[in-house]
Phi, psi and omega in degrees: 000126177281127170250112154311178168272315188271089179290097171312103182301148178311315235241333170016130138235178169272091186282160173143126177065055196064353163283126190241116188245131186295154159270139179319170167287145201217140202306334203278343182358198161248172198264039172274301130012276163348291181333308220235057190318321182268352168131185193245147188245155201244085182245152173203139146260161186233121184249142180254126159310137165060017165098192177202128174321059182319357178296291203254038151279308221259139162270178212265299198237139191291184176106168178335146172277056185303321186221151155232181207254186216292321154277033169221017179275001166286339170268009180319295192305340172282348228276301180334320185239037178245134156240156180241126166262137207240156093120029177258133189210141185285067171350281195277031150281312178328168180273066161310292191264149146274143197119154192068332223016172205324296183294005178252345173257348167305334163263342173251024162264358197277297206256002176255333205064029196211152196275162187266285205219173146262319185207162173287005172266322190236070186286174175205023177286139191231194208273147156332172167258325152296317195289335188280320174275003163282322197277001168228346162255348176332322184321310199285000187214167169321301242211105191319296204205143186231142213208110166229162155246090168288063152188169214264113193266130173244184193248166189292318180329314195286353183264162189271304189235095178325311179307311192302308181281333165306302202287310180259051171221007169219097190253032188236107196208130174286294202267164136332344216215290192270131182270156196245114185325029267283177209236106169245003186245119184314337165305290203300307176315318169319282213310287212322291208287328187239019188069147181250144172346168187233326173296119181256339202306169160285315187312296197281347174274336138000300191261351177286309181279347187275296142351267146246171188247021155181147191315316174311313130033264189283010170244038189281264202012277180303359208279313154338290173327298200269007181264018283176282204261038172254182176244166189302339174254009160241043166231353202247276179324324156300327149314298176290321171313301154319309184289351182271327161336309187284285199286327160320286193326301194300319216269330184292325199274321171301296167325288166355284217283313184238040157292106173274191157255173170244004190204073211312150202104315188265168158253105151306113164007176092324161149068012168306154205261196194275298180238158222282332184283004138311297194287330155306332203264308189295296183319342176268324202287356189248332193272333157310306174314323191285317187307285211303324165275024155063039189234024146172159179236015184225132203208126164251094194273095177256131187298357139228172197233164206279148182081014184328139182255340221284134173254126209259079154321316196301337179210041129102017179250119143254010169288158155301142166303354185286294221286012179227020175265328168297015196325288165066072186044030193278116186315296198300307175304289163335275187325319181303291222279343169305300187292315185325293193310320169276338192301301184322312211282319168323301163290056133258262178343303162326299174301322184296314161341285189308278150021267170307333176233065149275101178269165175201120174071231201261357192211212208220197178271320196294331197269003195255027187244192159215131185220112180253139169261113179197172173222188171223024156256162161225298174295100186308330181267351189238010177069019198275150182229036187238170174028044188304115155296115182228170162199163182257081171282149152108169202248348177075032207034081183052057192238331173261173181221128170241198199078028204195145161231112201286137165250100188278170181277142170324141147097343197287131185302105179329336179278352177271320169312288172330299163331299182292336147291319179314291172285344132322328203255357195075011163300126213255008180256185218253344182242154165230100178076245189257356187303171185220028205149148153268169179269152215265202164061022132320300156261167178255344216267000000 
């Protein structure tokens, strides 16, 4: 590790033209960094909409990850920083109450552990499990938490029955009431993480793009400023870094332009790219960046908003996605939602990729993170919120042992995970919802 005489503060940013881009973690840090030779740890989920073919999900028996099953074989070359977990479940996505219905309450009981409403005069929705750890390492970065959707968040008002529409289009809550939207339009997540025009006029964003040709553009000066005093291997980070910045811009700017919709029906962004694993890809590539500057540690992704309709041409399903989870052992139905459900595990894994061969401090991003894959259904068709396909990646700067695939007792709460992340983040409280425990058998150590 290289250490300057001149310690660059964490929060450092690259100023111009009204833009602020943060800086990576970089060896010259301040010595809150210094401290933390492997980097700062990381949880995100990623939730897969409408269940999953639990036929080419479950393995049979715990133990080492010698193989995975048909849908995790895109994460084969990964199975070393996976644990696949059994037998874990979102009590309250069940119907206890009436209201929300199924796909609204899996989803927003997945990450609360609390049941959703009896009447809309009586919520019982309780705070997320990112917002309880954002209210307390949040402090510590630009940005509490980031919240995304690849898919279009509408507000409650616009639904026939608004609570309902709340719940399976978010899966993120500060409040009983209030949910924290995701950011699905690839502009707007830009402009968040890296700032936006101060100009709204046509005239004047016009004159704004003439202006440079690209955001980075106007923070080479400062950019200039600090390499100077770095040493060769954080001028070497600084470099990639920028470049991943640069190519994120490009890729947002290319979307923009030959951005289609994809999900006939629906109102889309401007500028989504055409297919969804393009657009799964820009959108993680902002949220690795966001990672990789330390400008939030806490992250939620959902690859769909739950009753999701969106149909993957791209690898020969044109049906909607719902309507074919309903399946009722139809084969010819099944085999789809098997590819859909790996099409998914695949672009996961492309992020887990990166991740890993990132290095940072003594080790790597993936290993300093916890990145959960899960939904909070596993049959789709029969609505089951029992035995969830969940998996963990990455070691939690070493606090896991992966590779394994763990079996917990019938029923134990998902929300018992969470915890255990949760207490890795320095979080001091002892319940998230419905938990009862943290989970034992994570690490072997």
């Amino acid at each position: 590790m290289i250490i300057t005489k001149k310690t660059l503060n964490r929060r450092t940013l690259l100023r111009g033209l009204g833009a602020a881009v943060a800086l990576p973690m970089l060896d010259a840090m301040s010595p809150a960094f210094a401290a933390s030779p492997s980097g700062p740890i990381r949880a995100a989920w990623f939730y897969v909409p409408n269940g999953i073919d639990m036929r080419n999900w479950v393995i049979p028996e715990p133990g080492p990850l010698t193989s995975l099953p048909p849908i995790l074989k895109p994460l084969e070359s990964l199975k070393s920083e996976l644990l696949v977990l059994s037998n874990l479940t979102a009590n309250w996505g069940r119907p206890h109450l009436v209201g929300a219905g199924d796909h609204g309450r899996a989803l927003a009981a997945y990450m609360t552990g609390s049941f959703v409403h009896q009447s809309v005069s009586n919520l019982k929705l309780g705070i997320s499990a990112d917002q309880i750890i954002a209210s307390e390492v949040g402090r510590q970065t630009a940005l509490p938490s980031l919240e995304i959707g690849l898919e279009e968040t509408r507000q409650a008002g616009n639904c026939d029955n608004g609570y309902s529409c709340a719940y399976a289009y978010n899966m993120s809550w500060r409040t009983p009431t209030q949910p924290m939207p995701p950011v699905s339009a690839p502009r707007a997540l830009f402009e968040r993480l890296f700032g936006a025009d101060n100009f709204t006029s046509p005239e004047d964003r016009a004159r704004r793009l003439a202006m440079r040709r690209s955001i980075l553009d106007s923070v080479l000066e400062s950019t200039q400023t600090i390499q100077a005093s770095l040493g060769p291997v954080d001028r070497r980070k600084l470099d990639e870094y920028l470049t991943s910045v640069r190519e994120v811009e490009q890729q947002v700017a290319r979307a923009e332009k030959d951005g289609v919709v994809i999900d006939p029906g629906m109102e889309k962004p401007f500028g989504v790219p055409a297919e969804f694993g393009d657009y799964f890809k820009l959108m993680t590539d902002m949220l690795f960046v966001a990672f990789k500057a330390d400008v939030t540690r806490v992250a939620t992704v959902m690859i769909g908003r739950e009753g999701s309709n969106r149909p993957y041409p791209e690898i020969g399903i044109s049906d909607s996605h719902h309507p074919i989870t309903h399946h009722q052992k139809n084969p010819v139905l099944l085999d789809k939602i098997t590819a859909i459900n790996t099409y998914h595990a695949k672009l996961f894994g492309g992020f887990l990729q990166k991740l890993k061969d990132t290095p940072e401090g003594d080790s790597n991003m993936l290993a300093n993170s916890m990145i959960v894959y899960g939904s909070g259904l596993s049959d789709g068709d029969t609505h089951l919120h029992d035995e969830l396909p969940t998996i963990l990646a990455g070691r939690g700067g070493n606090f896991f042992t992966p590779g394994r695939h763990v079996m917990y007792q019938r029923e134990t709460p998902v929300t018992n995970l969470f915890a255990t992340m949760a207490q890795r983040m320095g979080v001091r409280s002892e319940h998230i919802g419905d938990s009862t425990g943290r989970l034992a058998e994570l690490s072997l150590s």
